[in-house]
N, C-alpha and C positions, 0 to 999 in steps of 0.2 A: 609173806611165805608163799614160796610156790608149790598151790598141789599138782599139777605136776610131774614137777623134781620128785617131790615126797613118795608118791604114788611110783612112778616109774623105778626108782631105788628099792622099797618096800616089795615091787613087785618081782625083779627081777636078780637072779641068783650071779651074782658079780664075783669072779675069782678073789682071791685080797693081793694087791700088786703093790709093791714097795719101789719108789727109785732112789737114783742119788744123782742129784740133781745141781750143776753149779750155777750160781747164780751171775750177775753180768761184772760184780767187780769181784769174779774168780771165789767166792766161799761155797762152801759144801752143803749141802742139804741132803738129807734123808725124808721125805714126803710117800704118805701111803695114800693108795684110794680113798680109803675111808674120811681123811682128811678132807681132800677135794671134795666128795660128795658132802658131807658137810659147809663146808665153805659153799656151795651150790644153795643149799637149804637157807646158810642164815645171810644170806647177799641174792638179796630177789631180783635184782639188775642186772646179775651176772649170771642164776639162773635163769630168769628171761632170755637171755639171749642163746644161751647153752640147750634152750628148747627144742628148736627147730633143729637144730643137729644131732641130736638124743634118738628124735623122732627120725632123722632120714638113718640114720645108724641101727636101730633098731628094725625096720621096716627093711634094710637089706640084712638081716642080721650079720652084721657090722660086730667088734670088737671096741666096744665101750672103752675097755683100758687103754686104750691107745688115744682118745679125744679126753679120757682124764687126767693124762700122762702130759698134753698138750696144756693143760690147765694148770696141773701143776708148775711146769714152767714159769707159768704166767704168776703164780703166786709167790713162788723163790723170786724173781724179778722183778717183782712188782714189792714186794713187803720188807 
């Protein structure tokens, strides 16, 4: 577990964003934030790395949903 992810989520007031999302051989997904951050929480490999760009996004205050939007992606294509 990364605390973190935990902390950083807990801390901060996240709109709730829904996409629709297709995946590479063309199906449809509906993926929400809360998803992803989850997914963040219970995959400490991929919150690991989702670290450091949490931190440089926050520190410009930056639009989180947009690098969680990128992750989802990666989850419809990846799963």
């Amino acid at each position: 577990m990364n605390n973190f992810i935990n902390r950083f989520f807990k801390e901060k007031e996240i709109d709730f964003k829904q996409w629709e999302l297709t995946s590479k051989d063309g199906t449809n997904h509906i993926i929400d934030n809360k998803l992803v951050i989850d997914y963040l929480k219970k995959n400490p490999e991929q919150g690991k790395q989702a670290e450091p760009i949490l931190r440089q996004i926050d520190f410009k205050n930056g639009d989180v949903n947009h690098f969680l939007k990128y992750i989802a992606q990666f989850i419809v294509d990846t799963y």
